[in-house]
N, C-alpha and C positions, 0 to 999 in steps of 0.2 A: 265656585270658590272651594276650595281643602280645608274641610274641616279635620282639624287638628285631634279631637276627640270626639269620633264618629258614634261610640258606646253611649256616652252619656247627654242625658235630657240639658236643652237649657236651664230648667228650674229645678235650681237645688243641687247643681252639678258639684259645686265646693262643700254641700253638706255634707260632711263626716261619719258617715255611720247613720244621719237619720234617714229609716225608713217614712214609704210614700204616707203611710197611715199615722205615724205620728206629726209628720206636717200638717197633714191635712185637720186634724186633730188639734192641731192650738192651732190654726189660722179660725177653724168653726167659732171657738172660744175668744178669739181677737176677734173677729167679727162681730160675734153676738155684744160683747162686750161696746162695743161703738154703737151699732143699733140703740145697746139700753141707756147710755150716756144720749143718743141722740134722741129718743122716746122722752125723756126726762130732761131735756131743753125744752122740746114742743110744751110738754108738760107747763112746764114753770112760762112758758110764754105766754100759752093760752090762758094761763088762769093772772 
């Protein structure tokens, strides 16, 4: 199949200017951020 834009990654191809470091950077912080909302379900469950 022809891909159309050979250069660029699937992920992140429309982002504008951010670099790979700053993605990965607030996805770390989104991440952690659900882990500790999901820590503190278990939390309030268990007890």
């Amino acid at each position: 199949m022809f891909d159309q834009y050979p250069n660029q990654s699937r992920w992140g191809a429309g982002a504008a200017g951010v670099d790979r470091a700053a993605f990965d950077e607030g996805l770390r912080k989104h991440m952690l951020r659900v882990y500790n909302f999901m820590m503190l379900g278990l939390g309030v469950t268990g007890l």
